[in-house]
C-alpha positions as CSV (number, residue, x, y, z in Angstrom):
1,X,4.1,-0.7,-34.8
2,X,1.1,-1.1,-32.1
3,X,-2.3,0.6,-32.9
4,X,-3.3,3.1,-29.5
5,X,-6.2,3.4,-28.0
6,X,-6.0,6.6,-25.8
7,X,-9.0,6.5,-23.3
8,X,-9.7,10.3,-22.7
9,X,-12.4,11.9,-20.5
10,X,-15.3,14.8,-21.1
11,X,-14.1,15.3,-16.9
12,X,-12.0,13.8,-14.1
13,X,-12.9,10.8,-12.2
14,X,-15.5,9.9,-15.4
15,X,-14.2,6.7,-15.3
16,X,-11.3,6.6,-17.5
17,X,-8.7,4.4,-15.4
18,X,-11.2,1.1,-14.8
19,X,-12.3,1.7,-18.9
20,X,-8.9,1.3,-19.5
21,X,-7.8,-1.2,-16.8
22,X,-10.7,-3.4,-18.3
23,X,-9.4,-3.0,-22.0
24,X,-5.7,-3.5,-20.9
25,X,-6.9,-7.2,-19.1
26,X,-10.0,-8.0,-21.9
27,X,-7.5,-7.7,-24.9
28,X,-4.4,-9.6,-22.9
29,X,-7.1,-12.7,-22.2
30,X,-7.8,-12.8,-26.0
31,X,-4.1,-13.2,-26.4
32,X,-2.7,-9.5,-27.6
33,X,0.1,-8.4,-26.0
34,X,-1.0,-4.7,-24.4
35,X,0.8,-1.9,-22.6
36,X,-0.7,1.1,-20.7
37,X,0.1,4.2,-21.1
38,X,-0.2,7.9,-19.5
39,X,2.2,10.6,-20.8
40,X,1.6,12.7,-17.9
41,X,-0.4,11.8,-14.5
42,X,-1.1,13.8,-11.6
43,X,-1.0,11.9,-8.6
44,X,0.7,11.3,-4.8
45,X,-0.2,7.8,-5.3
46,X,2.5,5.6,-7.0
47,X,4.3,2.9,-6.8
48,X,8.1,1.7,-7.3
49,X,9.1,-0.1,-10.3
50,X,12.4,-1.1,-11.2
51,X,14.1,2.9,-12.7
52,X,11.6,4.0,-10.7
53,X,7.9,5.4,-9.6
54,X,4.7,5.5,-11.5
55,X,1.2,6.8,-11.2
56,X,-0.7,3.6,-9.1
57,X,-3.2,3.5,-12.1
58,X,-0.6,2.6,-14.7
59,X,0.8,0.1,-12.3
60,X,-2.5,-1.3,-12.0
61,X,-3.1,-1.4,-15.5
62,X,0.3,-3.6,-16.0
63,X,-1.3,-5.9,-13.6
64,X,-4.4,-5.9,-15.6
65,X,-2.2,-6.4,-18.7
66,X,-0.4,-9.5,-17.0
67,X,3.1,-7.2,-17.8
68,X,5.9,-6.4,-15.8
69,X,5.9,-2.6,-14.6
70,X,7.8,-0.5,-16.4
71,X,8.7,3.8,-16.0
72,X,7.6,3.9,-19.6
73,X,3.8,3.2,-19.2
74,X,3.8,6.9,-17.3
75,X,7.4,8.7,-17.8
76,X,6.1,12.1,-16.5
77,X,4.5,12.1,-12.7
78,X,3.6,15.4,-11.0
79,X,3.0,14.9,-7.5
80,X,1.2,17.9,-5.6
81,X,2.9,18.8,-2.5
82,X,0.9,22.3,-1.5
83,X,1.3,25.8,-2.8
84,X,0.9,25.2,-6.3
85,X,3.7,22.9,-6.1
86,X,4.4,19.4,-7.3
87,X,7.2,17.4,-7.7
88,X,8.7,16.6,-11.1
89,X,9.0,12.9,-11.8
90,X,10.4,12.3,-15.4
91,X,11.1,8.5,-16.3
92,X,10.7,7.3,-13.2
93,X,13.6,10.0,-11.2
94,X,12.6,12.8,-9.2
95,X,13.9,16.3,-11.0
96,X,12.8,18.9,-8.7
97,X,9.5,21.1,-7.0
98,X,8.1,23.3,-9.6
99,X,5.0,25.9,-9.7
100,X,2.8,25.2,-12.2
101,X,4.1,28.3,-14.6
102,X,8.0,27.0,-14.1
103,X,7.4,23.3,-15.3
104,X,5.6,24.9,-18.3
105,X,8.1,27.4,-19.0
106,X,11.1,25.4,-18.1
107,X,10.3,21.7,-18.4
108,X,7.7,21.1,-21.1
109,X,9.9,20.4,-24.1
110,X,12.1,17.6,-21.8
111,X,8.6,15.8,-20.4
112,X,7.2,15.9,-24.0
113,X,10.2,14.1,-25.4
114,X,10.0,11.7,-22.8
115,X,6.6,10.8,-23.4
116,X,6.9,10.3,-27.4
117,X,10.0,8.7,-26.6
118,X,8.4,6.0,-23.9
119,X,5.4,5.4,-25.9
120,X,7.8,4.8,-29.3
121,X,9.6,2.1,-27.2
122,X,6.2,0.8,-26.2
123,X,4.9,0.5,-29.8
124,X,7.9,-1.2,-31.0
125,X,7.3,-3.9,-28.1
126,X,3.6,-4.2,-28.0
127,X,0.4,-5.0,-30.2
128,X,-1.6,-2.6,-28.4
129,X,-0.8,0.6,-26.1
130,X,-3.9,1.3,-24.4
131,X,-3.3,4.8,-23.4
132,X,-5.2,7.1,-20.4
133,X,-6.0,10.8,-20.7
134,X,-6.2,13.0,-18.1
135,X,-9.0,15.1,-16.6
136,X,-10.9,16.5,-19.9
137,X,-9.5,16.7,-23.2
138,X,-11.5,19.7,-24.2
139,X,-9.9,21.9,-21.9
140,X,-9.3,25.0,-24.5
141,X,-6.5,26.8,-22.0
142,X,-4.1,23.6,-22.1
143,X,-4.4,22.2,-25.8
144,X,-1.0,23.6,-26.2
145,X,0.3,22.1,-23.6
146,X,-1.9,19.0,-22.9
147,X,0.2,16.1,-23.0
148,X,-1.6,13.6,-21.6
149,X,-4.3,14.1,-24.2
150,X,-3.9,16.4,-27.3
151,X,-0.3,15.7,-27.3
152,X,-0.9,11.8,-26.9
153,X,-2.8,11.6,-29.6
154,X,-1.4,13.0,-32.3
155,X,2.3,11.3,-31.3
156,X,0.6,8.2,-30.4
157,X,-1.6,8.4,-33.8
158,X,-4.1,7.4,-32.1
159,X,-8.0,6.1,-32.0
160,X,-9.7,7.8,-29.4
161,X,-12.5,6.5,-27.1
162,X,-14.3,9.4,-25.0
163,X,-15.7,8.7,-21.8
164,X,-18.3,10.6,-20.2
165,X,-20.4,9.7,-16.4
166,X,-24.1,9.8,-16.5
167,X,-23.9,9.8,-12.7
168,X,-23.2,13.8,-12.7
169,X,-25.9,15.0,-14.5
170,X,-25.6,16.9,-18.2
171,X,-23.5,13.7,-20.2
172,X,-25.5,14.6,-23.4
173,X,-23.9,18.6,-22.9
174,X,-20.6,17.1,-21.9
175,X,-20.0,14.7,-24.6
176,X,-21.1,17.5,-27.5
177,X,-19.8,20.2,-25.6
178,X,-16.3,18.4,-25.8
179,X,-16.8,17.4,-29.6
180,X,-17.1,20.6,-30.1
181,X,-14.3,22.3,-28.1
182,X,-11.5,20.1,-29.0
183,X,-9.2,20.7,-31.8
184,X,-10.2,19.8,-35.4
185,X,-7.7,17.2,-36.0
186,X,-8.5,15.5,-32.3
187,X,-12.3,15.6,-33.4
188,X,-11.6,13.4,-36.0
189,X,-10.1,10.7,-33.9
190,X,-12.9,10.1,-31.6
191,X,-14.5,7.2,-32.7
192,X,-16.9,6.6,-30.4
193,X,-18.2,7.2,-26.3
194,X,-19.0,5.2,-23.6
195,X,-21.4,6.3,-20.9
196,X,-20.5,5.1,-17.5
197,X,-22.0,4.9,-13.9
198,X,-25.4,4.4,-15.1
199,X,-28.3,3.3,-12.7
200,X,-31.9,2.2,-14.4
201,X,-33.1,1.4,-17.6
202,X,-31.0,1.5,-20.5
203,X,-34.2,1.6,-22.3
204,X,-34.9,5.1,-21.2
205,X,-31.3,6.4,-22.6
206,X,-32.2,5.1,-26.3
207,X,-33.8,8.3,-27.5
208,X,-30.6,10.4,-26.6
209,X,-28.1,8.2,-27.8
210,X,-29.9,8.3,-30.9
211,X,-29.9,12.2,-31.2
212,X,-26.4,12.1,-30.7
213,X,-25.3,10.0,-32.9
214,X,-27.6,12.2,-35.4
215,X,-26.0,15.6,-33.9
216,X,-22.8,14.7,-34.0
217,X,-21.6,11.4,-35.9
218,X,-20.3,9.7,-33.0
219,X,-21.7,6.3,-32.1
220,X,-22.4,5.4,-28.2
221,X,-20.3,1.8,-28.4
222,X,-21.7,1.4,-24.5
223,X,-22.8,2.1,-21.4
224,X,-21.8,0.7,-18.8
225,X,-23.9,0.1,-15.1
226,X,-22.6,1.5,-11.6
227,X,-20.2,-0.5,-10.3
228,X,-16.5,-0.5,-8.2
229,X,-14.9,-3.1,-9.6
230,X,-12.3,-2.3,-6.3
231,X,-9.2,-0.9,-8.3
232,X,-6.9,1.3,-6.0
233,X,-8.2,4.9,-6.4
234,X,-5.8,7.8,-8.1
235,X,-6.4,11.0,-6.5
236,X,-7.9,12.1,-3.2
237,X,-10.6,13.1,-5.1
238,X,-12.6,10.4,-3.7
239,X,-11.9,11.0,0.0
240,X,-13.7,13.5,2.0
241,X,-12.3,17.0,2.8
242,X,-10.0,17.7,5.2
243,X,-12.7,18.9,7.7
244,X,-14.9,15.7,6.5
245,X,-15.6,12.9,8.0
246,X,-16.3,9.2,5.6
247,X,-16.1,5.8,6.2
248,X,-14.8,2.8,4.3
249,X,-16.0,-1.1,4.9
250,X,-19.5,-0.4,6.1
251,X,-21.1,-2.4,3.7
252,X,-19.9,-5.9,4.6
253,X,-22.8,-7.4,6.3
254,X,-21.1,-7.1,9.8
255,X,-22.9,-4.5,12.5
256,X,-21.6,-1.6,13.8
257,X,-21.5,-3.1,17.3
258,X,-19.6,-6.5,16.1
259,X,-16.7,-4.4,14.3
260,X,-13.9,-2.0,15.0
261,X,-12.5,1.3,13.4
262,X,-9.6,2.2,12.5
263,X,-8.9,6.0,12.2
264,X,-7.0,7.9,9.9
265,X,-6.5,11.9,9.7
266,X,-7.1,13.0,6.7
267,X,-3.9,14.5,6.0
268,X,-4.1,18.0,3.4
269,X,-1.6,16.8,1.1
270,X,-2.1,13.0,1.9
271,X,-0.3,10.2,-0.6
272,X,-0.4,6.6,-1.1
273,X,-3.6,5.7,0.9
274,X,-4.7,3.0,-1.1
275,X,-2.4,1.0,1.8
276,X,-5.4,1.4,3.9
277,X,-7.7,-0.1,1.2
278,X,-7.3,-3.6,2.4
279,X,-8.3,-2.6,5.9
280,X,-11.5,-1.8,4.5
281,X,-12.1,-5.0,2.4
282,X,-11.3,-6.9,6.1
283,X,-15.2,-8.3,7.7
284,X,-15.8,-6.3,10.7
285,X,-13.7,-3.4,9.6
286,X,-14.4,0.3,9.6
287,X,-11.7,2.7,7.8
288,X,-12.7,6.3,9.4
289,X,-11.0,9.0,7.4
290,X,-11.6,12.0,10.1
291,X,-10.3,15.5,10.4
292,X,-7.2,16.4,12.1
293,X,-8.9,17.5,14.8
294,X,-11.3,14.6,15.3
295,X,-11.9,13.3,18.9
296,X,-10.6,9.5,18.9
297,X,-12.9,8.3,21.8
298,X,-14.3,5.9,18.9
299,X,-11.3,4.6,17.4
300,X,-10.0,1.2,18.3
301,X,-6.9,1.7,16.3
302,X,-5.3,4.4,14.1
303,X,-3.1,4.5,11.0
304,X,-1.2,7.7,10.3
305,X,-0.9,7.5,6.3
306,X,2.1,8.7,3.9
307,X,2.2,12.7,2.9
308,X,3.4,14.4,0.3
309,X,4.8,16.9,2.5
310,X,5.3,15.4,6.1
311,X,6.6,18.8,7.3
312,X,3.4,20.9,6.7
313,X,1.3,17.9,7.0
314,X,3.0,17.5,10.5
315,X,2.3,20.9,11.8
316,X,-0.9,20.7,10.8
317,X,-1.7,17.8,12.7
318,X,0.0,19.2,15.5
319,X,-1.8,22.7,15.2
320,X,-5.1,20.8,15.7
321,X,-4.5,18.8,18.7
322,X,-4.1,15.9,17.0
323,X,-0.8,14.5,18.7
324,X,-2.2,15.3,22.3
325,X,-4.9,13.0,21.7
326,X,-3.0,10.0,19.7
327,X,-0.5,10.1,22.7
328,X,-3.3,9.3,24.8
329,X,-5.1,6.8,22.9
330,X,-4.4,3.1,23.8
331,X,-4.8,1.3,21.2
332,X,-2.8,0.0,18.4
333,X,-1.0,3.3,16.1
334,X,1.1,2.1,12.6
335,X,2.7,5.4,11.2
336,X,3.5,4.2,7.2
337,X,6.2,6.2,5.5
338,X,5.3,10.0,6.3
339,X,3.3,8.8,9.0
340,X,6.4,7.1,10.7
341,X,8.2,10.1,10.3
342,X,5.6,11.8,12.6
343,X,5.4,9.6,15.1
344,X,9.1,10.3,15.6
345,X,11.0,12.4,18.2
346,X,11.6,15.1,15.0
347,X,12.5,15.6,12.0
348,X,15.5,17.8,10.5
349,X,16.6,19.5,7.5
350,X,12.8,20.3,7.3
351,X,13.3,22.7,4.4
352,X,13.9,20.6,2.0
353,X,10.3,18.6,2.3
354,X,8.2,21.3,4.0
355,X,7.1,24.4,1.9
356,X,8.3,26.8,4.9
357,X,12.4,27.2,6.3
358,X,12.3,25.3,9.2
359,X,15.4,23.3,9.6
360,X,13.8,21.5,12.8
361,X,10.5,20.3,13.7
362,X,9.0,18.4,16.5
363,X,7.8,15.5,15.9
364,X,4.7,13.9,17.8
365,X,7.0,12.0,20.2
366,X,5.3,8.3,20.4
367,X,8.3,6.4,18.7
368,X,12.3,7.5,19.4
369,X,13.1,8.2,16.3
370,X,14.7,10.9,14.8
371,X,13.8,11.6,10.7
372,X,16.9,13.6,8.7
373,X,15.7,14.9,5.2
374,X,18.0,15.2,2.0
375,X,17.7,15.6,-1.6
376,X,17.8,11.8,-2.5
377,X,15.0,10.0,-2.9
378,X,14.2,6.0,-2.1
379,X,12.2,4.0,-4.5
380,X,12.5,0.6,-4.8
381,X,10.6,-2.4,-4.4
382,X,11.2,-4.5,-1.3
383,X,11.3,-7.7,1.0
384,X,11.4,-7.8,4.5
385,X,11.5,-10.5,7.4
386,X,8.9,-9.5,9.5
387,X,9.2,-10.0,13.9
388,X,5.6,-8.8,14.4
389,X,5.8,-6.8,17.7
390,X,3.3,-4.2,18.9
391,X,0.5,-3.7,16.4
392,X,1.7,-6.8,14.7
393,X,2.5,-9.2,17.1
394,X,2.0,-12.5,16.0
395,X,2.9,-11.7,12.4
396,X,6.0,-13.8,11.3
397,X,7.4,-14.5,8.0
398,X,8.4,-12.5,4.7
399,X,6.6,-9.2,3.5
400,X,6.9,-7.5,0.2
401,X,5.9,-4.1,-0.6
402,X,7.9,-1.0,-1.8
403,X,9.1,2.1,-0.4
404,X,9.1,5.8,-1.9
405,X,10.6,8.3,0.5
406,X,12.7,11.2,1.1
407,X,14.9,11.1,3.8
408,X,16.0,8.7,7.0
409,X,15.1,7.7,10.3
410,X,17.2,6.1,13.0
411,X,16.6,5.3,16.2
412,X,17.5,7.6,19.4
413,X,16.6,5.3,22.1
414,X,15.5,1.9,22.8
415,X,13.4,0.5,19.5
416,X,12.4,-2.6,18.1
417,X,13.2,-3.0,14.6
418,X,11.0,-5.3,13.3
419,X,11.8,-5.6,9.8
420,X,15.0,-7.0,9.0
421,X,16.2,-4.3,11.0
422,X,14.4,-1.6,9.6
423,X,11.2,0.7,10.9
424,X,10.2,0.7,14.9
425,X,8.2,-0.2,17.4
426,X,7.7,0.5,21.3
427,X,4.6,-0.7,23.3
428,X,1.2,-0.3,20.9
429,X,3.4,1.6,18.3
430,X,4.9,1.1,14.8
431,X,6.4,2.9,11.9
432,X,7.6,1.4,8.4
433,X,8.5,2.9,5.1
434,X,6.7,-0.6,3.5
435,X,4.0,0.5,1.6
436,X,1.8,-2.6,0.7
437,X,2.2,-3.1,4.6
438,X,-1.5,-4.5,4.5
439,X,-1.8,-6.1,1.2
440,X,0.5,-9.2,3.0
441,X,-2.0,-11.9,4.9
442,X,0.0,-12.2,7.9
443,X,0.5,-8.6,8.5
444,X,-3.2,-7.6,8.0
445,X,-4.0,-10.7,10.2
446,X,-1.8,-9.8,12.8
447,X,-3.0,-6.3,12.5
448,X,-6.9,-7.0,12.6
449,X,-6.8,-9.6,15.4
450,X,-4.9,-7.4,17.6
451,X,-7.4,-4.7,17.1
452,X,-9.8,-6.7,17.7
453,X,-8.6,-8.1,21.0
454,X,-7.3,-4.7,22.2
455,X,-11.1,-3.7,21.7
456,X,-12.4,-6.5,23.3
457,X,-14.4,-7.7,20.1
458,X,-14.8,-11.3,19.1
459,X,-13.2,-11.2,15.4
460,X,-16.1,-12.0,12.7
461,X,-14.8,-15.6,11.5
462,X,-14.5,-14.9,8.2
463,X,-10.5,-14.1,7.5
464,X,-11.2,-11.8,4.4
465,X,-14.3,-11.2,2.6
466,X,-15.1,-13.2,-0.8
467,X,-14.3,-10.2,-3.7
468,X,-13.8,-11.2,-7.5
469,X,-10.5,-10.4,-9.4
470,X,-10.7,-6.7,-9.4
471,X,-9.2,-6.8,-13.1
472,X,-11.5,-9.6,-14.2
473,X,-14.3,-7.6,-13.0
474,X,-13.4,-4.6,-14.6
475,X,-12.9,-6.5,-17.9
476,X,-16.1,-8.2,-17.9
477,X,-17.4,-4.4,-17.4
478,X,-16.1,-3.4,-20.7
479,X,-16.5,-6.8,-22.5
480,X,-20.1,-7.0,-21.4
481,X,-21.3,-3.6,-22.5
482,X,-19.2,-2.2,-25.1
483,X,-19.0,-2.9,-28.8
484,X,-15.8,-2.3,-29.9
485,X,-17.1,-1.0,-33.4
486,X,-14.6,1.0,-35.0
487,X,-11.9,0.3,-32.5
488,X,-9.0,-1.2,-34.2
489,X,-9.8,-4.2,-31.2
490,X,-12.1,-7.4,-31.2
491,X,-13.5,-9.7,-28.2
């Protein structure tokens, strides 16, 4: 049977997913075979493996790993879709919308099997499970209930490494203040911390990490310096508010005056935006999340992401003035999953994705389409012929990428479909289920230089910027700065 590792947190977004994409890739390049692992993620971005979806951080880590994807590295996925709702994904299927208190009352016992039951296949197939808690594991309401951590760990018999980020201020308090609030028999699994996101001199931090050690009995195996090693992000956590504005790719060496921005609302219950991530890595590129009711008099282009709830997300946008403006806007618009089903004519049997009882609502009228929702879901991973047309003229060839969607859209007019017959475009605007849509050099090509021309712009020459494996880099994080010590692991 494998030994697990189960990478837990004194917080969210301490660091846990890159700690444990670095492990997963550090202990497959010294020739283990390794599978990740998270009992129970919360998250609306995923991708489609075959059975299914997953949280994007375990499918990130099988990348790291160099193993196929698989439902089992994360059989239970909750995705939040507004008013204390999320959906209920359980080995990869969608089971329903649930408040919090339902899928507690009414659910625990079948995601709980499911998790012992995925990671037991897992340690019969691999050396390793490197495993990824959730949030903090000294949160005192949930260790009943807290399968991602408490639950993990004592299934998965598992070593436990805590991570804690210096960046935040207080990681002394936080790492004894969790020692000391999580349950006896957890306690005596940690075997050591890791510091991350430190800026300065190490030397300064000896002094603390000595007292506790002394306090407390638990070594510091590492501290690790700021960095972004550029994994796709989990949660929304790291994009601004909804009033907010922040943008991405500023820091490529390019001026403001020599590059071009794309905009994208920042949608309330917004999903999958790590397609825009690529945009941002592009020289010359500026990815402006902005409120829904932003002016676009800056914008050279704008992407409409995917949603969680395209219904609500829909009327929100509409509410601000957001689709008087876009229909105004001359420049190239790409609507991706729920964003395509915006751009359409409207969208029926609303009900069953919005959180109110519309059974019709307009849709922002740029492409003739007409979206229908019903109760099944489409997740699968996908090729496509592309025809670039529109935003992607020029692009020709074969795209992969994946879709995860409820409901349909057909046209009701005059359309190109420029993906093996799927999706639609007319004039300056597209819409595509493909996730991924960017990750493909010719469509991100085609996208960028017609931006570019549209704006007027001379392109920066540079097709892509020069960026490091982002799983090697995170590897040589961990490799570089921790002692493995006590973990049952050697590099």
């Amino acid at each position: 049977m494998a030994e697990t590792i189960l990478v837990a947190g004194t917080a969210s977004h301490v660091g846990k997913s890159t700690v444990a994409a670095g492990l997963c890739r550090l202990l497959a390049e010294r020739g283990a075979s390794v599978a990740p692992f998270k009992a129970q993620n919360m998250s609306n971005n995923a991708r489609a493996t075959p059975g299914g979806e997953i949280g994007v951080s375990q499918y990130v880590q099988a990348r790291a790993a160099r193993v196929a994807p698989s439902t089992d590295y994360n059989p239970v996925l909750l995705k939040p879709r507004g008013d204390g709702e999320s959906q209920l994904v359980v080995d990869g299927e969608a089971v329903g919308n649930y408040a919090a208190g339902s899928y507690y009352d009414e659910h625990w016992d079948e995601a709980l099997a499911a998790a012992e039951a995925a990671h037991d296949r897992l340690a019969a197939e691999y050396d390793i499970v490197v495993a990824e808690g959730a949030g903090s594991i000294a949160e005192i309401n949930l260790h009943h209930r807290d399968l991602a951590n408490v639950e993990t760990a004592r299934f998965a018999d598992a070593d436990i490494l805590l991570v804690a980020d210096i960046e935040r201020g207080g990681v002394f308090a936080s790492l004894v203040g969790t020692l000391e609030l999580v349950p006896d028999d957890i306690r005596e699994r940690i075997v050591g911390a890791v510091i991350t996101k430190f800026r300065g001199d190490e030397s300064l931090l000896a002094p603390g990490l000595d007292a506790l050690e002394e306090r407390t009995g638990v070594p510091v195996l590492g501290v690790l310096p700021y960095d972004d090693p550029g994994l796709p992000e989990e949660d929304s956590v790291t994009l601004p508010a909804v009033g907010e504005r922040a943008v991405r790719g500023a820091d490529d060496g390019v001026s403001d005056e020599a590059s071009v921005t794309v905009a994208v609302p920042r949608l309330p219950r917004i999903s999958n935006f790590t397609d825009l991530q690529p945009l941002a890595n592009e020289p010359g590129v500026r990815v402006a999340y902005v409120p829904p009711a932003a002016s676009l008099a800056d914008a050279d282009a704008v992407v409409l992401p995917g949603s969680k709830d395209t219904v609500d997300d829909l009327l929100a946008l509409r509410e601000a003035g957001f689709g008087d403006r876009l229909r105004e806007f001359d420049g190239p618009v790409v609507g991706l999953c729920g964003g395509y089903q915006m751009l359409g004519e409207e969208i029926t049997n609303a009900a069953l994705e919005g959180t109110g009882s519309s059974e019709r609502v307009d849709g922002l009228g740029l492409l003739p389409v007409r979206t229908r929702f019903a109760t099944e879901k489409t997740v699968e991973r996908v090729e496509r012929r592309i025809d670039g047309v529109g935003p992607l003229a020029g692009a020709s060839g074969t795209l992969s990428g994946y879709e995860i969607h409820m409901g349909q859209s057909e046209p009701t007019g005059d359309v190109a479909r420029p993906f093996d017959g799927a999706g639609a475009a007319t004039g300056a605007v597209l819409g595509t289920y493909l996730h991924d849509l960017f990750t493909n050099r010719v469509a991100i090509d085609a996208f960028v230089s017609n931006t570019f021309t549209a704006a007027g712009i001379q392109r920066p020459a540079a097709a892509a910027q020069d960026r490091p494996n982002p799983y090697d880099r995170a590897a040589a994080l961990v490799g570089d700065h921790v002692d493995p010590g006590p973990l049952p692991v050697d590099w």
